[in-house]
C-alpha positions as CSV (number, residue, x, y, z in Angstrom):
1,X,13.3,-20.5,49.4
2,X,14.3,-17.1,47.6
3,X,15.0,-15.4,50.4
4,X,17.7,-18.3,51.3
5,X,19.1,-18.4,48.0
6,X,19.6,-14.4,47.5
7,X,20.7,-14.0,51.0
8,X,23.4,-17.3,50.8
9,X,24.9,-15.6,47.2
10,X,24.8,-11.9,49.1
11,X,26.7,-13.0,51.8
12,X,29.5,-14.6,49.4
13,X,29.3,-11.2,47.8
14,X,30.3,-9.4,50.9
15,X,33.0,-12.3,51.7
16,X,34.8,-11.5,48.5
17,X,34.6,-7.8,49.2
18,X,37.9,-7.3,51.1
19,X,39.2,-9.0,47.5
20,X,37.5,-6.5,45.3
21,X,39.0,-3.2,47.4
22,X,42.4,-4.8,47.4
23,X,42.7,-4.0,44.0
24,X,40.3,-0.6,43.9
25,X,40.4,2.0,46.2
26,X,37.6,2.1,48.8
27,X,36.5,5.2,47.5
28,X,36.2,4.3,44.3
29,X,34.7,1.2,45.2
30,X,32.0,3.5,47.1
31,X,31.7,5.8,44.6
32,X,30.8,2.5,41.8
33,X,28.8,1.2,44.3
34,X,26.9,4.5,44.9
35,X,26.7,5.0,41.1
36,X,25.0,1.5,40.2
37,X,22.4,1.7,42.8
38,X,21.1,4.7,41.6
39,X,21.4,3.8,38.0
40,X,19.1,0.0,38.8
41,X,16.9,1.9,40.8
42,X,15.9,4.3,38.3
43,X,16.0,1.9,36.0
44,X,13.4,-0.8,38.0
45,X,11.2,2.0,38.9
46,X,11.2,4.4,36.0
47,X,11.1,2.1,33.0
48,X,10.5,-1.2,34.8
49,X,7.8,-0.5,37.4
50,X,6.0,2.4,35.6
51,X,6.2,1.2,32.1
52,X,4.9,-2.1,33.6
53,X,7.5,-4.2,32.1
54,X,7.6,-6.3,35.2
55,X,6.7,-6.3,38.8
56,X,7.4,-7.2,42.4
57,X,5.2,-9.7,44.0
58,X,2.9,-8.6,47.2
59,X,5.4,-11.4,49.0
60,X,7.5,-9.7,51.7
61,X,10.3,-12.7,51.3
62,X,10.7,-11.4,48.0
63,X,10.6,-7.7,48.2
64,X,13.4,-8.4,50.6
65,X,15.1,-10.9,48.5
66,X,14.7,-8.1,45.7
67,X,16.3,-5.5,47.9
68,X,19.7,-7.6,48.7
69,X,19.9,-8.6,45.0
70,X,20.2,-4.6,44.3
71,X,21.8,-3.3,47.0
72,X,24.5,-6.1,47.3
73,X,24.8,-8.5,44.2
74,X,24.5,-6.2,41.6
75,X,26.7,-3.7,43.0
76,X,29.4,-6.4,44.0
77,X,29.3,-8.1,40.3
78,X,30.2,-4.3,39.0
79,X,33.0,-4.3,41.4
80,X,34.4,-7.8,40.6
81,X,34.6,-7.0,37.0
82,X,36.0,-3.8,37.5
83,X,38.8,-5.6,39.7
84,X,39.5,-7.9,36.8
85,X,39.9,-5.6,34.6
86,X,42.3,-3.9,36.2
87,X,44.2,-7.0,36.7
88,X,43.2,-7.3,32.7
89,X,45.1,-3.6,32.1
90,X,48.2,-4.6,33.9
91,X,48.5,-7.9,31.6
92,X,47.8,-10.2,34.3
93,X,44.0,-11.6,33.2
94,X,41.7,-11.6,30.1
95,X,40.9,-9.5,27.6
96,X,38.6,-6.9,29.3
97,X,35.6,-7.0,26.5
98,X,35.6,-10.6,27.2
99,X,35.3,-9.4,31.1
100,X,32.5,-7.7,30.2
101,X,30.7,-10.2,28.3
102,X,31.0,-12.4,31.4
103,X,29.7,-9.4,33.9
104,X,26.7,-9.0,31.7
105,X,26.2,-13.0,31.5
106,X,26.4,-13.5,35.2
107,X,24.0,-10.0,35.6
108,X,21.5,-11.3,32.9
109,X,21.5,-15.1,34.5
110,X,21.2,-13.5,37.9
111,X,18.4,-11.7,37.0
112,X,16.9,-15.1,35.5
113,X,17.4,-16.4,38.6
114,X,15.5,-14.0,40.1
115,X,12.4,-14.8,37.6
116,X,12.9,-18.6,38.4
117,X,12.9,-17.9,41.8
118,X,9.7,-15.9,41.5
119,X,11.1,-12.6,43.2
120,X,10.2,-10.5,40.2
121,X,7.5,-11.1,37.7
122,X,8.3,-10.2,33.7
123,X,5.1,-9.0,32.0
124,X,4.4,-10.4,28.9
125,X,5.9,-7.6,26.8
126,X,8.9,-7.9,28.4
127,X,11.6,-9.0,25.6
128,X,15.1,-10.6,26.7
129,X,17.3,-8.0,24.5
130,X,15.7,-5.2,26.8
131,X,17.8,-7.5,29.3
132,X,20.6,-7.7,27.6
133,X,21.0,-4.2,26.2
134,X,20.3,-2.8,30.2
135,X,22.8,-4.7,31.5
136,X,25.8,-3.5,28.6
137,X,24.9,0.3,29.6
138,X,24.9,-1.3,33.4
139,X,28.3,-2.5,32.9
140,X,29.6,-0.2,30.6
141,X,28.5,3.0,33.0
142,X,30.3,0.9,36.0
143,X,33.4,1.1,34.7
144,X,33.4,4.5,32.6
145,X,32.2,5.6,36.3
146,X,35.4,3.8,38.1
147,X,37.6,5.3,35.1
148,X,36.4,8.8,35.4
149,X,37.2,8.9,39.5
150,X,40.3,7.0,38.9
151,X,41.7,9.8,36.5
152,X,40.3,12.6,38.7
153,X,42.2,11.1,41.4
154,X,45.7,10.4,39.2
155,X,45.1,14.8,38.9
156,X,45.1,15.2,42.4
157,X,47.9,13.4,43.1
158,X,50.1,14.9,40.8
159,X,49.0,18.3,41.2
């Protein structure tokens, strides 16, 4: 069942991605995308996996179901916050902290959804703030990343 349920939330994820690069350029998108895969999977195997905070299950369904939640979902929920929130600087949505409180709501319940489902198993010392203060920095490095290539690109252009 967790290999239906990731793969039916990935697949809306890639249906709204012709909405997020509408508003971000394609190579920014890539280069956010790029960023937070690398950043989760140092994250899940440095601190997670080695420091045994949690663990995969031996279940090919969900190392599967693992590997679409980082490679699509995660990365897509960056990119969608990042597209509001440059809706949010042109006056046209929210404030942009409240943006990211929502991105690291939906990341957080996401990745609850993922211990409901039984696709990764939390150790015992695992604490929820851990959670929480991971997916700030996950959020908060998205978008400094998406700013940073944004202004290197504004200096191309008018040089």
């Amino acid at each position: 069942m967790e290999i239906t349920v990731i793969t039916g939330i990935s697949m809306l994820c890639l249906l709204t991605l012709p909405v997020i690069v509408q508003r971000v350029h394609p190579f920014e998108a890539f280069l956010v995308w790029g960023w937070v895969l690398f950043m989760h999977s140092n994250y899940m195997w440095l601190i997670g996996m080695n420091g045994e905070l949690f663990a995969l299950p031996k279940l090919m369904r969900a190392v599967v179901a693992h590997a679409l939640a980082v490679q699509i979902i995660f990365p897509a929920i960056a990119l969608h916050c990042i597209r509001y929130g440059t809706d949010a600087s042109s006056g046209r949505a929210n404030h942009p902290l409240l943006l990211a409180v929502a991105a690291v709501a939906l990341l957080a319940g996401f990745e609850q959804l993922e211990v409901l489902l039984g696709v990764v198993d939390l150790k015992a010392k695992w604490h929820w703030g851990y959670s929480l203060g991971y997916w700030c920095v996950f959020a908060l490095s998205a978008y400094g990343v998406w700013r940073v290539s944004r202004r290197l690109a504004r200096k191309e252009v008018e040089a």
